[in-house]
N, C-alpha and C positions, 0 to 999 in steps of 0.2 A: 627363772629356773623353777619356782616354787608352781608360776601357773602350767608350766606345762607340765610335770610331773602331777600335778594332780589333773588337769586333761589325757595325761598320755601315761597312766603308771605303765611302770616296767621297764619302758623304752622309750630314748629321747627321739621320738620321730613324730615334726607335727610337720606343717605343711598339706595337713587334712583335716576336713571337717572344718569347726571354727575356729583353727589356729591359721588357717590359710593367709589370714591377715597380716599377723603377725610376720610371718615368713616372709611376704610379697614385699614390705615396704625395706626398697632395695638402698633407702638413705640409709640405713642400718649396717651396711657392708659399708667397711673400711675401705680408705684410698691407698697409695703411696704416690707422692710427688717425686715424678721423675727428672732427672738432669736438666734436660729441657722446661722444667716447670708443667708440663702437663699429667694430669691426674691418673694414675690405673687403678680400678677399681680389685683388690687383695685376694677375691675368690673367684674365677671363673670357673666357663664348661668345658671340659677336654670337649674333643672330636675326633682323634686319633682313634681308629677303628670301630667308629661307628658306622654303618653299612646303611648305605644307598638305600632308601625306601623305609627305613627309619629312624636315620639322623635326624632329617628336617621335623620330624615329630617331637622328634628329644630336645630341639632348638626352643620350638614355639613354647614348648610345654615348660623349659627353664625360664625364659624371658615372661611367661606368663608367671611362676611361682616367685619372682623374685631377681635372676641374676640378673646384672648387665657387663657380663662379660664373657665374650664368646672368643674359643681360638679354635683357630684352621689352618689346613696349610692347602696348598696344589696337590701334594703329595700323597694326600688322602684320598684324595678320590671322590670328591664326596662334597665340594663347594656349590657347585651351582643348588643342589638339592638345598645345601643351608639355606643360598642365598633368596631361595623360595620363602623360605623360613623368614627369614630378615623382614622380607618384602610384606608377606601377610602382616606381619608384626607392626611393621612401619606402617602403612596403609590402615589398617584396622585401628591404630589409635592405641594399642595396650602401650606402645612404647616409640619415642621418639628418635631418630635415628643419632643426635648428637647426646640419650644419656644410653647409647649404648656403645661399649669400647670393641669391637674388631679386630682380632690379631689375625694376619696368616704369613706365611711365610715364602723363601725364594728354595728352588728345590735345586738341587745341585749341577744339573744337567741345565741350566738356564744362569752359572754364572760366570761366564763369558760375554766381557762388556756390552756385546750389541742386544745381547739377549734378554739383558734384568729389566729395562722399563717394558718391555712386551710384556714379559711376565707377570708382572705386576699387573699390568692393564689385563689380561686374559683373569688373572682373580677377581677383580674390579669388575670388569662383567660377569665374572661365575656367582659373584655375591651379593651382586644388585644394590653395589653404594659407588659412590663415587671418591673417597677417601677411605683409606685404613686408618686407623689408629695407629695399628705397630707393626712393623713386618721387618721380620727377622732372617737371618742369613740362617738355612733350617739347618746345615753343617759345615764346616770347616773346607771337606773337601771339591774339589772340582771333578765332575763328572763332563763324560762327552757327550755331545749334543747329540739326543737321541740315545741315552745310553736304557738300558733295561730300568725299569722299577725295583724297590728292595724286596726282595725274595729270591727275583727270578738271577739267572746266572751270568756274571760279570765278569770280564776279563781283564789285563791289564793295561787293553787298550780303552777299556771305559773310561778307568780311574784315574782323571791326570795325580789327585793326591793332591796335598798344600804345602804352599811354599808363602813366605812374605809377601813376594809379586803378582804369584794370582790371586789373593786376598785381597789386596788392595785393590789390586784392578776393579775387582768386583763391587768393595767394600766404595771406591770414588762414585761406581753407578747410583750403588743404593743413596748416599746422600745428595745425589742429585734430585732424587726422588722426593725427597721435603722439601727443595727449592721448586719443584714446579706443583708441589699444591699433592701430589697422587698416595703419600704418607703423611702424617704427623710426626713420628718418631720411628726411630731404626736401631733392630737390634743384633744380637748373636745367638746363639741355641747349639749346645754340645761343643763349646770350644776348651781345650783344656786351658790351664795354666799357662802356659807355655805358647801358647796357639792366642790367647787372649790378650800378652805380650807384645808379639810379634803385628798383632793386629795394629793395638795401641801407636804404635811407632811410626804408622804407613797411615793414618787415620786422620784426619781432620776434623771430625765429628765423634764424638767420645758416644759407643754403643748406650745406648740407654735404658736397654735390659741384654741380661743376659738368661735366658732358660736355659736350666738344665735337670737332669734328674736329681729328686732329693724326696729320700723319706726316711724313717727309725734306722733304719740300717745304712743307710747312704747319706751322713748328713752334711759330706762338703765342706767343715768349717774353715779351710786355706780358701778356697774359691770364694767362700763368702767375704772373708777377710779380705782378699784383692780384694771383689767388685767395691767395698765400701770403701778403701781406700783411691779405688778409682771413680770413685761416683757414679758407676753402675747397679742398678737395681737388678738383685737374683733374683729371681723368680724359678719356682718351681713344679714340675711336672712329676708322672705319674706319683706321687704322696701314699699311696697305697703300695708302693712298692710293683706295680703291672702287673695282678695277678692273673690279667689275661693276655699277657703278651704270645705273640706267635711262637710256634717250639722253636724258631730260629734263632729267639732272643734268651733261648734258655740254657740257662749251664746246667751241668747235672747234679754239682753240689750246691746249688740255688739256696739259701735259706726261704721262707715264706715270711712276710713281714707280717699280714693278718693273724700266725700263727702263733705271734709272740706271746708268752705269757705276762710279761710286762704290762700290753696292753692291754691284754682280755681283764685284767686285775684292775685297773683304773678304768676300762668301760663299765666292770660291772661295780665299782664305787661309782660313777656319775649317771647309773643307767641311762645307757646311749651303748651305742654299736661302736666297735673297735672301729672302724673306718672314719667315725665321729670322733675319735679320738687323734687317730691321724691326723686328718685335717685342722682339728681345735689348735693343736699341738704348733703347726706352722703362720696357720692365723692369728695365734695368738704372741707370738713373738713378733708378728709385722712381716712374715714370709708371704710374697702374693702365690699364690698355686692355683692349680687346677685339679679339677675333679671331675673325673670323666663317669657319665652312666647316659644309656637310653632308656631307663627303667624309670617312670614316674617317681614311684616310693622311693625310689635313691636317688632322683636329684633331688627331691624336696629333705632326704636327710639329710643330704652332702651337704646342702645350703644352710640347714636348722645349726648344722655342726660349730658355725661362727659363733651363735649365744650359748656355748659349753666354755664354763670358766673352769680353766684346771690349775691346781694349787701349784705353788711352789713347788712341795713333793714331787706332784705328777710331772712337771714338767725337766727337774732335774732325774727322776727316774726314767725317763724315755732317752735324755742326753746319755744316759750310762750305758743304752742297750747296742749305740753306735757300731756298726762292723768294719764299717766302710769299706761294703759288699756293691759294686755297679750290679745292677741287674740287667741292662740294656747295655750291649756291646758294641750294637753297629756293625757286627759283622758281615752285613750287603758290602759295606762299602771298605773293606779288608783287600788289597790288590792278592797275588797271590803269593803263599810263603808268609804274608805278612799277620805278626803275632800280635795278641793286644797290647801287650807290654809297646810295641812302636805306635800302634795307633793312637795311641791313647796316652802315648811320652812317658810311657811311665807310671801314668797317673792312676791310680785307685782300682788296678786290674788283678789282683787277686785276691779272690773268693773264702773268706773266714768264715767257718763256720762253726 
């Protein structure tokens, strides 16, 4: 802490100049051992709207500073450009393709049994590997084949919606998927309590991560409690709270998590940036997350954010600032009539502020 504060006064941001070092040697990022015994490296790079024609720049440029953990999905848009990325990477020698971890996911319109190992294979070419790491059920519910993307407008006959039966269904393909070699490990992403249950019970293969949203305002503690009593590793996304999520994902009484005086108060004791603070916060209790930027300067802070040690103090005052506000609702995938309170069981859908 001491040398980069006197390399970098003011602000915890190295990853330039001759701290670049420092940054890059990615042994320094924590793992967690998942159910399966295999390793996920604790901080990865979102990709979740990052745009075609400057993703793949934002890839090389992370995998160059340091991480080795990338996540994707189909549903982005936006893979094969990574998997450009990958491929220089892998080829060029900065980075080997077995220490670097792979996530993407199955998108909802693709699970219907026939449909999940194509998909799978259509990402495996978009990204120019021949295994994933971890690929995740990216929601709970079943879309029709061929139904619209999220934003655009969906009807009732898109949405078949979940049930026990078509989880399962779907849930038997994906684990077929580690038996023929095209995954490592298979997860879940946006299931409630309830939905994670129901899963449980139809499963043969106990989920090995589950992602979900979690940051200062959102922090989950039942869901965490399941996954560790089921031996799922949570893993968390947007950490910053989405402060550029699309206006579709927005409510109107939204708090702002960046905004908190909480943190801005323990950034400017650690000088480091409130978003440095975020992610310290989840890293350092052993949460893996993600950190999405296409910005050089912030993925190399997102990254630096791991070696910010926050005290006892700081970290039971961010526990206090808890709303248990969702900022992300999913409302694409709402049939119609239907309120979040049913989407979502019940679960953590109304807005404290």
């Amino acid at each position: 802490m001491a040398l980069l504060r006197k390399a970098n006064p003011g602000r915890f941001r190295p990853c330039l100049g001759q701290l670049v070092r420092l940054i890059q040697d990615d042994s320094q990022i924590k793992t967690v051992t998942l159910n399966n015994g295999n390793k996920m490296p604790a901080l990865g790079l979102g990709t979740w709207q990052s745009d075609p024609g400057v993703v793949g720049a934002s890839v090389s440029e992370a995998l160059r500073c340091g991480y080795n953990h990338i996540d994707c999905a189909h549903v982005y848009y936006n893979e094969d450009e990574i998997g450009s990325a990958l491929n220089g990477t892998f080829s060029s020698g900065v980075k080997r393709r077995e220490d670097v971890w792979v996530t993407s996911k199955l998108w909802c319109y693709d699970f219907a049994p026939e449909d999940v190992q194509s998909a799978c294979e259509r990402t495996l070419r978009d990204l120019q590997v021949n295994y994933l790491d971890l690929y995740l059920l990216h929601w709970p519910i079943r879309l029709r084949k061929g139904a619209p993307k999220p934003g655009q407008p969906m009807t009732s006959a898109d949405v078949l919606g979940f049930s026990k039966e078509l989880i399962g269904e779907t849930w038997h393909e994906m684990e077929k998927l580690v038996t023929k070699g095209l995954v490592r490990s298979i997860g879940i992403s946006n299931f409630t309590q309830k939905k994670l249950k129901d899963l449980l019970e139809v499963s043969a293969v106990t989920p090995a991560v589950h992602q979900v949203e979690c940051h200062p305002y959102f922090q989950q503690p039942d869901l965490k409690k399941i996954c560790k009593e089921t031996d799922i590793q949570f893993q968390s996304y947007s950490p910053l709270g989405s402060p550029d999520r699309p206006a579709r994902n927005r409510e109107a009484d939204a708090p702002v998590v960046m905004d908190d005086p909480v943190l801005k108060s323990i950034a400017d004791k650690h000088s480091c940036s409130v978003a440095q603070v975020a992610i310290a916060w989840q890293y350092q209790m052993g949460v893996p997350l993600l950190a999405k930027s296409v910005t050089p300067s912030r993925i190399a802070e997102n990254l630096a954010a791991r070696l910010i040690q926050l005290g006892e103090d700081d970290m039971a005052a961010i526990a206090g600032i808890d709303r248990n506000v969702r900022l992300l609702y999913g409302r694409w995938g709402f049939t119609p009539n239907q309120t979040p309170h049913d989407f979502w069981d019940g679960e953590n859908v109304v807005s404290q502020v």
